[in-house]
N, CA, C and O of each residue as an XYZ file, in Angstrom:
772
protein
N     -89.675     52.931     32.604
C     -89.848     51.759     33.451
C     -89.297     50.530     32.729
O     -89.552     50.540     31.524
N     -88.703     49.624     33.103
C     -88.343     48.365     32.788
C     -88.917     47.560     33.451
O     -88.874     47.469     34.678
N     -89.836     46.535     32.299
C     -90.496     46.017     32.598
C     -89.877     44.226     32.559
O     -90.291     43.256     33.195
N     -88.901     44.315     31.680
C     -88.132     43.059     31.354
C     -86.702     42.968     30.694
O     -86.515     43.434     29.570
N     -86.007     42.548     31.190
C     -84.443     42.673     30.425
C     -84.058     41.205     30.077
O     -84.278     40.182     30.724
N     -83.501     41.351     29.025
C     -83.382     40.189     27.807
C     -81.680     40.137     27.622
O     -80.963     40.842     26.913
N     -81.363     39.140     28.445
C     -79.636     39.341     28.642
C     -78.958     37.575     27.355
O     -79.095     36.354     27.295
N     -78.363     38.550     26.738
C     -77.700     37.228     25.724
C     -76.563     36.640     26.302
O     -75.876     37.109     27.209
N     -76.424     35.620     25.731
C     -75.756     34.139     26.156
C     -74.358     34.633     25.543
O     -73.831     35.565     26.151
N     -73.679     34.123     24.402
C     -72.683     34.370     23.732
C     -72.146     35.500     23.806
O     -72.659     36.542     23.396
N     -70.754     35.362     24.489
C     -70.486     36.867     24.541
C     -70.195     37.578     25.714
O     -69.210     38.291     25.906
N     -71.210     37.313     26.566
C     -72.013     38.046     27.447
C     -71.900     37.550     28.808
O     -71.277     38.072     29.733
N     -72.789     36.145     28.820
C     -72.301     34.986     29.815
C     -71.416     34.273     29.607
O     -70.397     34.139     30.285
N     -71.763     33.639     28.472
C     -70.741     32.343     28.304
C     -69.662     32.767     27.031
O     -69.866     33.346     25.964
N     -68.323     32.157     27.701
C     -66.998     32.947     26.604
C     -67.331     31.713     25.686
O     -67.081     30.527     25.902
N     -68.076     32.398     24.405
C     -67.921     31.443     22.976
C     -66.579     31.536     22.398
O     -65.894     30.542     22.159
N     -66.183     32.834     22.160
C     -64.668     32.772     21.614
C     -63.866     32.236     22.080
O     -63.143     31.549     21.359
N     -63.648     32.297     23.370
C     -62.205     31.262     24.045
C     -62.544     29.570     23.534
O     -61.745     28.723     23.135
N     -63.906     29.485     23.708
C     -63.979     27.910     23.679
C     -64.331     27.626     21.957
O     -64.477     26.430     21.705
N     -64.379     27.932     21.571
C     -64.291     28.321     19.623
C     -62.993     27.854     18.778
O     -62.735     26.831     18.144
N     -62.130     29.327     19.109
C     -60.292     29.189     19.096
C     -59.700     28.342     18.935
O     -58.870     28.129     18.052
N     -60.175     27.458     20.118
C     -58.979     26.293     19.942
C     -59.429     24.887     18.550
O     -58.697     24.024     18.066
N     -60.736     25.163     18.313
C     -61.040     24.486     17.080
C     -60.491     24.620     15.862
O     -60.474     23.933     14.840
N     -59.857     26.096     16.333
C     -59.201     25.936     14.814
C     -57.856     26.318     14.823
O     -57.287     26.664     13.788
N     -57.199     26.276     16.120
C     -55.720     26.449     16.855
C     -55.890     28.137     16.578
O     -55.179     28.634     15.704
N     -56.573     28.758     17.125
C     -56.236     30.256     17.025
C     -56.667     30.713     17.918
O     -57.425     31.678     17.814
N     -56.235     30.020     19.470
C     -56.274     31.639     20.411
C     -54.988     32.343     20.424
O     -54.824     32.512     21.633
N     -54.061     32.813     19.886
C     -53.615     33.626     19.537
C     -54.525     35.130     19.608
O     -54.163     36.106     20.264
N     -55.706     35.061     18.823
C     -56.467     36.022     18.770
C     -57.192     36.320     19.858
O     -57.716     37.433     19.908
N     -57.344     35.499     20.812
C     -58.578     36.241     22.093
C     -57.580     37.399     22.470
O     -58.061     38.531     22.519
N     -56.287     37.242     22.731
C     -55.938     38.333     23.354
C     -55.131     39.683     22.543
O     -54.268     40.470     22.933
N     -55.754     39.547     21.431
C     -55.188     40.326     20.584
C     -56.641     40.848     19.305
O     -56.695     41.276     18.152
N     -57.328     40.584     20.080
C     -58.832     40.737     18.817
C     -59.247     42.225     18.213
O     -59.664     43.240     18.771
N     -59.007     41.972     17.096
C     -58.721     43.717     16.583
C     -60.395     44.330     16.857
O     -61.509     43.843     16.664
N     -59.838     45.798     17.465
C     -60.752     46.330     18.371
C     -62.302     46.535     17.080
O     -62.150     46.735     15.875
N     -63.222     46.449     17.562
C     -64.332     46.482     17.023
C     -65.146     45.288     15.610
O     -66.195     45.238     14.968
N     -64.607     44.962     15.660
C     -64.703     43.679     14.415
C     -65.241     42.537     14.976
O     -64.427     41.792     15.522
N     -66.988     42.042     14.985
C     -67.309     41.147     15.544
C     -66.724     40.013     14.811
O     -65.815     39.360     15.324
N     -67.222     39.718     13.561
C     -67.191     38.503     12.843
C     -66.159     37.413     12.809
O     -65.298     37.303     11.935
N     -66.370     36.401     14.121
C     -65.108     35.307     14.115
C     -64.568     35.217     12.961
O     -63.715     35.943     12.451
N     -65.228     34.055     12.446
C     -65.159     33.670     10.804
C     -63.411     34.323     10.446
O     -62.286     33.825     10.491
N     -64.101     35.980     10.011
C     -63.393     37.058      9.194
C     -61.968     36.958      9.707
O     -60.978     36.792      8.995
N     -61.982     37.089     11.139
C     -60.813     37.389     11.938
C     -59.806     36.552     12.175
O     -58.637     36.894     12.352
N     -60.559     34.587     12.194
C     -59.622     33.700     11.610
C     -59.237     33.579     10.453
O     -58.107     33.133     10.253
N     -60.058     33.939      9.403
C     -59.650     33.620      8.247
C     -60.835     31.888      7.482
O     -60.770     30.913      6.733
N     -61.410     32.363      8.085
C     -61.919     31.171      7.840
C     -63.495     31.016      7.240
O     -64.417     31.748      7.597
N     -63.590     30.172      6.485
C     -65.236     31.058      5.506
C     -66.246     30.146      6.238
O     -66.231     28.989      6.658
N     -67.197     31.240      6.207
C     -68.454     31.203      7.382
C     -69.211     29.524      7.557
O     -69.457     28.775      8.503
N     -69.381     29.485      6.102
C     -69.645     27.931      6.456
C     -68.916     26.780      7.139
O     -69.385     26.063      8.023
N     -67.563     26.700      6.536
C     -66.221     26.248      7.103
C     -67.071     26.021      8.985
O     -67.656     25.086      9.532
N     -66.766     27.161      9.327
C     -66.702     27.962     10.896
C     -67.947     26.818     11.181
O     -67.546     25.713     11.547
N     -69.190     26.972     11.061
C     -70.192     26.848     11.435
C     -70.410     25.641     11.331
O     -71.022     25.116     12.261
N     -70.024     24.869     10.271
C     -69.786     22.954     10.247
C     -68.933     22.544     11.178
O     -69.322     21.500     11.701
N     -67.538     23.098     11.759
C     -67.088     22.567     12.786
C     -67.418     22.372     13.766
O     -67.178     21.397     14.478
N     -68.222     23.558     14.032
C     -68.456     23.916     15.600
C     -69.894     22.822     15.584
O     -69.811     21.746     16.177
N     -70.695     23.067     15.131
C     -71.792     21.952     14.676
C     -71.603     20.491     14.781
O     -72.565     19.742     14.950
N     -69.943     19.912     14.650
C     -69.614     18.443     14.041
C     -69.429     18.549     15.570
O     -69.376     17.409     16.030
N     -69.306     19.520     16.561
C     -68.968     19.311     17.863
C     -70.480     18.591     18.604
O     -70.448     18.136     19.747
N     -71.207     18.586     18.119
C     -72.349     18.386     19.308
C     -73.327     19.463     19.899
O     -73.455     20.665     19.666
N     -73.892     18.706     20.644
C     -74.287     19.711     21.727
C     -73.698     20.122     22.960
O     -73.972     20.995     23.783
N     -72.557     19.001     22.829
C     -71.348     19.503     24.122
C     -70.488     20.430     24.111
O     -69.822     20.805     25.075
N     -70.456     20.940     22.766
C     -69.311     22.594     22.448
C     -70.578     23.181     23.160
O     -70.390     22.801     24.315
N     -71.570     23.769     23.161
C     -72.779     24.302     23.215
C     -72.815     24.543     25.197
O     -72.617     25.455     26.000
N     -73.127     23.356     25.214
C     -73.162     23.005     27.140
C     -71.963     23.148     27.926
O     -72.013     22.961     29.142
N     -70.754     23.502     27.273
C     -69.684     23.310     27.848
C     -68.782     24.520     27.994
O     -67.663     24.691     28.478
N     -69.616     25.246     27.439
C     -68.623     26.216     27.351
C     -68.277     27.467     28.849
O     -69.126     27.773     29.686
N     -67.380     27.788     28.826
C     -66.900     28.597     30.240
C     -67.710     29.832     30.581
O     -67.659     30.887     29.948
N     -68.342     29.633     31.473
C     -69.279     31.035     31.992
C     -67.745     32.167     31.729
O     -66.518     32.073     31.689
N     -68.765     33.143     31.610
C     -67.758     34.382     31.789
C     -67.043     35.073     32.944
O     -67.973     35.265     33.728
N     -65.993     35.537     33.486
C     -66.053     35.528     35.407
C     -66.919     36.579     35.491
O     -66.941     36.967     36.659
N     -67.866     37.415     34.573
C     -68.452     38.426     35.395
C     -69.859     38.160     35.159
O     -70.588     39.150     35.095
N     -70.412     36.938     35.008
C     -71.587     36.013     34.627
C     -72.340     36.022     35.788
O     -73.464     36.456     35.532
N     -72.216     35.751     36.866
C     -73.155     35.722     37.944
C     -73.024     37.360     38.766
O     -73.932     37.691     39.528
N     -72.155     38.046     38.589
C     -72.706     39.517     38.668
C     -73.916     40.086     38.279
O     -74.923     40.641     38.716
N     -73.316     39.664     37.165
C     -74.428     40.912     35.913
C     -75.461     39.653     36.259
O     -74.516     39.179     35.627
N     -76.247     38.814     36.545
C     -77.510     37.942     36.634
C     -77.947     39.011     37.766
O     -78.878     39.814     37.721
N     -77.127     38.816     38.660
C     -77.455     39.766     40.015
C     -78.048     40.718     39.924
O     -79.132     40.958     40.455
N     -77.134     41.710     38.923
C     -77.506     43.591     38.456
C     -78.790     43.225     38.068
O     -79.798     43.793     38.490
N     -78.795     42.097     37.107
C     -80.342     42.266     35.711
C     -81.304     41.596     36.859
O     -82.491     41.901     36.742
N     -80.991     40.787     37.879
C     -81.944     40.273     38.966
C     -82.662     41.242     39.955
O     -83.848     41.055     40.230
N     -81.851     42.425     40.570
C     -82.270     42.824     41.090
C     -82.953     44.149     40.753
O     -83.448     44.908     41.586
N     -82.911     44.389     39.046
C     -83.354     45.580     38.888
C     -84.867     45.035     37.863
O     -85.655     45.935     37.576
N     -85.183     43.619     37.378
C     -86.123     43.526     36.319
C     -86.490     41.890     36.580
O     -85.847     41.201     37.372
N     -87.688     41.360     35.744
C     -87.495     39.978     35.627
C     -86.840     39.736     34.564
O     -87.015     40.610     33.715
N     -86.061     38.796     34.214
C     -85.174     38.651     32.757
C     -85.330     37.215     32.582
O     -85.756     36.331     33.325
N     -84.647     37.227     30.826
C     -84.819     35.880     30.445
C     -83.197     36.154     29.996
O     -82.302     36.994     30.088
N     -83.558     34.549     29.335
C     -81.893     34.911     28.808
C     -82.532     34.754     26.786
O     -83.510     34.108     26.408
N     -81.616     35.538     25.945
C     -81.957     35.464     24.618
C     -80.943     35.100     24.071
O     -79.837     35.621     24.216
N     -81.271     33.947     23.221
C     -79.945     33.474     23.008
C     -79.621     33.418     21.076
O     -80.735     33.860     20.798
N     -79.168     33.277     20.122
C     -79.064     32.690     19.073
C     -78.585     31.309     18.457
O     -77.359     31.281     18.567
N     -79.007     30.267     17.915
C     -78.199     29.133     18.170
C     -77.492     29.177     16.688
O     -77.492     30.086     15.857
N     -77.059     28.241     16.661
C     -76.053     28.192     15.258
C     -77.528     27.371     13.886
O     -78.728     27.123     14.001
N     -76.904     27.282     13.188
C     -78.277     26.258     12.254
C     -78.480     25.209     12.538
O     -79.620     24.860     12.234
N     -77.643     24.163     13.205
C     -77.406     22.764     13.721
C     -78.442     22.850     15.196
O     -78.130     23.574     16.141
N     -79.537     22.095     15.191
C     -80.502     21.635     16.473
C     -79.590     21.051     17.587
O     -80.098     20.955     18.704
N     -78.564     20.730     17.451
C     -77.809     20.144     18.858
C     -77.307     21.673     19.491
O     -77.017     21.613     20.686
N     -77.162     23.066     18.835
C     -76.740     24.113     19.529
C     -78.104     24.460     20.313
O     -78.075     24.130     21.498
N     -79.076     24.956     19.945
C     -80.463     24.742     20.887
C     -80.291     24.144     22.141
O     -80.502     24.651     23.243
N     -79.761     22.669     21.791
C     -80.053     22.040     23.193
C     -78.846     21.788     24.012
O     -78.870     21.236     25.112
N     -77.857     22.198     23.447
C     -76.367     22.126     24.421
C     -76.338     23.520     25.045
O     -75.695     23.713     26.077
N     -77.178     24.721     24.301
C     -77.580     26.008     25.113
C     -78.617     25.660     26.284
O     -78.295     26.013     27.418
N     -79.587     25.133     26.137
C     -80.415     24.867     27.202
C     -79.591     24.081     28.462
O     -79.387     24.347     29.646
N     -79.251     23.026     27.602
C     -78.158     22.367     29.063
C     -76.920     23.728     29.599
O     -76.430     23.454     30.694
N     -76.684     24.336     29.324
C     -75.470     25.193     29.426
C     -76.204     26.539     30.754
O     -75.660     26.771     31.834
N     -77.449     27.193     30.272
C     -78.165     27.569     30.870
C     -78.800     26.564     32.326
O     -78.782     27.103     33.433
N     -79.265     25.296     32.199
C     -79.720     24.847     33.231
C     -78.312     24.242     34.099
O     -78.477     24.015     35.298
N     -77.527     24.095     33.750
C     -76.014     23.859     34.471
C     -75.539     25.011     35.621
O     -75.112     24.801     36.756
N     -75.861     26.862     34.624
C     -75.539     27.779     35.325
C     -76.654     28.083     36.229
O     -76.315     28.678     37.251
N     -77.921     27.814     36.099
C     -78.984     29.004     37.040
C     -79.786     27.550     37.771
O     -79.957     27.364     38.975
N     -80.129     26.782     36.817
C     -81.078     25.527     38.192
C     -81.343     24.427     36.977
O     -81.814     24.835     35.915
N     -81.080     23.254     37.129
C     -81.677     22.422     36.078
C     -83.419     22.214     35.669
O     -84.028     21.426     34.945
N     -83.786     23.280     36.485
C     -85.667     23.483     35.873
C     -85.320     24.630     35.697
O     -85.893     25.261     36.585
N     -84.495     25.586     34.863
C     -84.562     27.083     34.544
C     -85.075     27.075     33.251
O     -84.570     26.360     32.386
N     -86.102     27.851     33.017
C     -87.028     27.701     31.574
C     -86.848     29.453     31.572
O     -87.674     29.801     30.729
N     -86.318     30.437     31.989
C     -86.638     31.177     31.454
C     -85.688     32.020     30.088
O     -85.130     33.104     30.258
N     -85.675     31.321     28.902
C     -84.703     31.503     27.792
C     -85.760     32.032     26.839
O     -86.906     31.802     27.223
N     -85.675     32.549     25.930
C     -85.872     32.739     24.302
C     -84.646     31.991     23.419
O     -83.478     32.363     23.533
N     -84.992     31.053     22.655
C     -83.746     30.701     21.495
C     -84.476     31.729     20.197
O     -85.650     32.099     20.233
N     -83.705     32.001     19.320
C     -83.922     32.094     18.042
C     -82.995     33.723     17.664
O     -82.990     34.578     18.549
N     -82.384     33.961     16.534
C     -81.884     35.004     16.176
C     -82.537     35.813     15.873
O     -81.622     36.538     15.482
N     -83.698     36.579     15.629
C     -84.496     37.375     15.435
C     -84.948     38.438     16.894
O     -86.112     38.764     17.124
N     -84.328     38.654     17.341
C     -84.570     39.157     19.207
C     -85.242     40.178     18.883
O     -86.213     40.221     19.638
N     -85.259     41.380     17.870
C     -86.180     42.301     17.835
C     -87.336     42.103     17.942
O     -88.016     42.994     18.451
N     -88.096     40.622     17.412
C     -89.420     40.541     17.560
C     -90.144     40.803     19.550
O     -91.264     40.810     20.060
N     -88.926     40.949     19.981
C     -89.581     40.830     21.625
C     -89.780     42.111     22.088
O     -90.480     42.472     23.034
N     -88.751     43.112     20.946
C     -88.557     44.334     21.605
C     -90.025     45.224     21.449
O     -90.886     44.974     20.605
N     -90.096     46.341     22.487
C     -91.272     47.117     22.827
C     -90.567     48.107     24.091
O     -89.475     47.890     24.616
N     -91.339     49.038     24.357
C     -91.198     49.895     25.676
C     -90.893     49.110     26.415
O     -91.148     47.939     26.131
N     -90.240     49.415     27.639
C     -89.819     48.557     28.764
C     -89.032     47.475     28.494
O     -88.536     46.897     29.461
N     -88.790     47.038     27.295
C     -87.716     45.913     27.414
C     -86.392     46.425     26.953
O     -86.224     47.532     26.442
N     -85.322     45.395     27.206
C     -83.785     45.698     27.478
C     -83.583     44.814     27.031
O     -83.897     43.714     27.488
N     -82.803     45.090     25.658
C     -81.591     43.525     25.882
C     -80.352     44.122     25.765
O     -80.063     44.978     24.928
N     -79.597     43.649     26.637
C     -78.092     43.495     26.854
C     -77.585     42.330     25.931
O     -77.976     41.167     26.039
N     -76.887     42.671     25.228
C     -76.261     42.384     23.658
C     -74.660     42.569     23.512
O     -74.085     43.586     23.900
N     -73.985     41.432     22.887
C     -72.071     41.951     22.514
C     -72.399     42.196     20.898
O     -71.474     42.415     20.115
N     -73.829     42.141     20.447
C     -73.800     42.812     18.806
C     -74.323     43.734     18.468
O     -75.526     43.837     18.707
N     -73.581     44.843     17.732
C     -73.851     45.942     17.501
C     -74.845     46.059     17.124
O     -75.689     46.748     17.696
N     -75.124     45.178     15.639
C     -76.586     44.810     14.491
C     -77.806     44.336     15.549
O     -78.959     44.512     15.153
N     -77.639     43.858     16.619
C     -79.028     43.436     17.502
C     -79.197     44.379     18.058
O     -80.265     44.919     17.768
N     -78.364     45.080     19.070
C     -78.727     46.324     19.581
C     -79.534     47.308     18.873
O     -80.625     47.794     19.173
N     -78.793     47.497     17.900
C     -79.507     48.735     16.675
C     -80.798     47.922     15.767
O     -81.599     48.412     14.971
N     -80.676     46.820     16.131
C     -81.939     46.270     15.241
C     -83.324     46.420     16.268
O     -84.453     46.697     15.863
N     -82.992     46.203     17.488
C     -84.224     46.174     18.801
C     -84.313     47.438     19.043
O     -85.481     47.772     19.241
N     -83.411     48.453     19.123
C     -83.818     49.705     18.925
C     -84.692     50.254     18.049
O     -85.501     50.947     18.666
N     -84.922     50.246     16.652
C     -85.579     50.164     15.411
C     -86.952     49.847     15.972
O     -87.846     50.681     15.826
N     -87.229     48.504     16.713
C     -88.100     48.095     17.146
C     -89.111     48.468     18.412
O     -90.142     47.883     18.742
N     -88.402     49.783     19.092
C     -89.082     50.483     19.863
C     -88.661     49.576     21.669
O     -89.226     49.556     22.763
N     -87.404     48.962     21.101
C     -87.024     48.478     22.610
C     -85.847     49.342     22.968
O     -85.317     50.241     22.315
N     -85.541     48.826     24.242
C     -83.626     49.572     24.763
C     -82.921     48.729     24.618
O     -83.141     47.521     24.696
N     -81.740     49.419     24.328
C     -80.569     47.741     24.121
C     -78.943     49.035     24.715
O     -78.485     50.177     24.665
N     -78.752     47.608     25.228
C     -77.363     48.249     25.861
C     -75.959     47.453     25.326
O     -75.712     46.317     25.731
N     -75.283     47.988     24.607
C     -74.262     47.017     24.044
C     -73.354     46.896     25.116
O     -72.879     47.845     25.740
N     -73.054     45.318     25.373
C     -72.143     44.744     26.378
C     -71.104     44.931     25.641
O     -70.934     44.497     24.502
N     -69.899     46.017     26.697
C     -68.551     46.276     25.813
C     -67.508     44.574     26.002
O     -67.212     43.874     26.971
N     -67.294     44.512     24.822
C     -66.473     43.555     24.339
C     -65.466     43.837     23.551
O     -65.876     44.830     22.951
N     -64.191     43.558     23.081
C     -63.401     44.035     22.036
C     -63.944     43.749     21.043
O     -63.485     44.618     20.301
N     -64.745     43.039     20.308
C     -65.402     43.217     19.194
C     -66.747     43.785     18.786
O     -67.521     43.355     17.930
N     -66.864     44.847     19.583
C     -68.140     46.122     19.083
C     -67.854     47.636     19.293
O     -66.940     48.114     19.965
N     -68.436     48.040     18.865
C     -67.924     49.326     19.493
C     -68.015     50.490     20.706
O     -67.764     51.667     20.966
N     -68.533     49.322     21.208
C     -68.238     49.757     22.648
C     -66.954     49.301     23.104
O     -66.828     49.590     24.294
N     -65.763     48.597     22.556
C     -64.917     48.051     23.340
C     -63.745     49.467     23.971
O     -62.821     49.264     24.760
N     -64.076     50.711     23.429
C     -63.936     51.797     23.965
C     -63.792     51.903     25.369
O     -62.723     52.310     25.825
N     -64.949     51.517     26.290
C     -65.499     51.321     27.274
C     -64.442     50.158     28.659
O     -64.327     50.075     29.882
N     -63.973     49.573     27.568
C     -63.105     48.551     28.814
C     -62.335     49.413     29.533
O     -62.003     50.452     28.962
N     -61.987     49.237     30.608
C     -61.051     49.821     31.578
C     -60.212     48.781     32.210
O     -60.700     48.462     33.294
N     -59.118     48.130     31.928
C     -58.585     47.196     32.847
C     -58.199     47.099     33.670
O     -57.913     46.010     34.169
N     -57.944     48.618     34.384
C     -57.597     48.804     35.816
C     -58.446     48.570     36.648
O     -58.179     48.523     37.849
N     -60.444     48.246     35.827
C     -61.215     48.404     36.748
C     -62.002     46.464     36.858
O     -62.169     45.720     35.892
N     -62.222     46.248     37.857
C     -62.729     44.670     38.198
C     -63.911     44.461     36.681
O     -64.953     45.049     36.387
N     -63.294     43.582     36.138
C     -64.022     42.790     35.121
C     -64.057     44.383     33.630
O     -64.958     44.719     32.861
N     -63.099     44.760     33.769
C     -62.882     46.051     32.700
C     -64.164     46.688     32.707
O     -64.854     46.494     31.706
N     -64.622     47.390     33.598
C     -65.681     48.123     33.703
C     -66.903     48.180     33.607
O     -67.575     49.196     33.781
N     -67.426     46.773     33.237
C     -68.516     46.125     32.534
C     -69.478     46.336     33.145
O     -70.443     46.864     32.592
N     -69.515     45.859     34.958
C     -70.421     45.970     35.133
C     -70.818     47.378     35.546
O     -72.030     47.541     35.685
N     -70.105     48.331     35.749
C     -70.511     49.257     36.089
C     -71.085     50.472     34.915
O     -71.606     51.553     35.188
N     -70.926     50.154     34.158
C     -71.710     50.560     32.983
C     -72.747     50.049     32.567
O     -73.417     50.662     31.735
N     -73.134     48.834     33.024
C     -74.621     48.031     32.684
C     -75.195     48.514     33.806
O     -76.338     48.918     33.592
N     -74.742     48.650     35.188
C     -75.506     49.837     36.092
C     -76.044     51.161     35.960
O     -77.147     51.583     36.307
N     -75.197     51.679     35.466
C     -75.018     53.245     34.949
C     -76.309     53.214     33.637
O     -76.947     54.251     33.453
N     -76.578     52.105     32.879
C     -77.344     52.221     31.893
C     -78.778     52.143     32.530
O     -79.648     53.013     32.532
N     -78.807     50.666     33.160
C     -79.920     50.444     33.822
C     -80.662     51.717     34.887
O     -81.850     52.037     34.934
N     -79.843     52.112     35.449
C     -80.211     53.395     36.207
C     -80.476     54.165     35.132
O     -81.569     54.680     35.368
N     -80.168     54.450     34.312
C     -80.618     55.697     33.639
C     -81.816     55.472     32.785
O     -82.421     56.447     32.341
N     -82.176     54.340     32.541
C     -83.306     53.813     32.026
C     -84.447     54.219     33.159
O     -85.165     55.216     33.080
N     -84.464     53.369     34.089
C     -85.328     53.014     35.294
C     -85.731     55.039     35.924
O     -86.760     55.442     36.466
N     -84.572     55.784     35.581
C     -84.583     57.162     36.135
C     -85.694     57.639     34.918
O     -86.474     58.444     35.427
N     -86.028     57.390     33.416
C     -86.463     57.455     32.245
C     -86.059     58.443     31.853
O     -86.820     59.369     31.572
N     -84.426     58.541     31.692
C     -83.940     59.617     30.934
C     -83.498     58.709     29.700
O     -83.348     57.491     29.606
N     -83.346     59.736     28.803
C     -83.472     59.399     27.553
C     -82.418     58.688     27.245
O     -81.434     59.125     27.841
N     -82.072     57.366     26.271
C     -80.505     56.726     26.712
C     -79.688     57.122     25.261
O     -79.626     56.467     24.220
N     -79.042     58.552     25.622
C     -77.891     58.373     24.757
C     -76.457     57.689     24.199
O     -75.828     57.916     23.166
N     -76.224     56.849     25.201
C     -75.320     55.764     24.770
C     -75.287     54.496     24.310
O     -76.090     53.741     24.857
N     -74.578     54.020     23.442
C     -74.975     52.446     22.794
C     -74.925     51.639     24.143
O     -75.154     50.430     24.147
């Protein structure tokens, strides 16, 4: 039974990488992102702190501004009509990412939408019946550990990016977060990341 699904922000809904890139003149890489390798940082070349002071010197408007994903109000739909959900998000170390996520969230769903978790630690929520839909490998497998379900959202940087199909509307995405959710809700056992 699913009792609650825990759908992340970065990644997932909102394209952090496209709106990231150009901070440091490198979309070059969105469309070329070597398959399975989350870690921006690594993939520009650029050291973690570096990364994380820029995006930070941005505000809370890099945060609020960034481009829903086009398959963002789908998948709300899928996770709407099958559970109640929140959204789980991680913010950067800088307090203006917190609240340019909250504005970013109340922009997409209703400006009184409270139903979020902030903080990087998401396993603490996990238990039977909960779901989080995740683009990181390490959260998935960490909430698993924790006695929750986690479904890795295929992205080119996890290893699910296996999973894309580009012949198919939004590379197959959502129909594999169906295919999961059903097989949860059916309570067969979930052998796939």
């Amino acid at each position: 039974m699913i009792n609650t699904i825990l759908v992340d922000m970065d990644g997932v809904l909102a394209d952090f990488a496209r709106h990231a890139l150009p901070l440091f003149d490198r979309m070059d890489v969105y469309d070329t992102w070597p398959e399975g390798k989350y870690e921006i940082e690594d993939i520009i070349g650029v050291p973690q702190d570096e990364f994380w002071l820029r995006l930070d010197a941005e505000g809370p408007e890099f945060w609020a501004t960034m481009p829903a994903l086009p398959w963002a109000e789908e998948l709300c739909k899928i996770v709407r009509d099958t559970s109640r959900f929140y959204i789980s998000t991680s913010p950067s170390r800088a307090p203006a990412s917190s609240m340019g996520k909250v504005h970013w969230m109340q922009d997409f769903f209703d400006p009184r939408f409270r139903r979020y978790m902030l903080g990087s630690h998401k396993y603490l929520m996990a238990k039977p019946g909960v779901v989080l839909i995740d683009d990181s490998d390490a959260k998935c497998e960490e909430f698993r550990q924790y006695e929750g379900h986690a479904i890795l959202f295929p992205q080119p940087w996890n290893k699910n990016y296996t999973l894309i199909d580009s012949s198919k509307p939004h590379g197959g995405r959502m129909e594999y977060v169906r295919a999961e959710l059903l097989r949860h809700k059916r309570g067969r056992l979930w052998t796939h990341t």
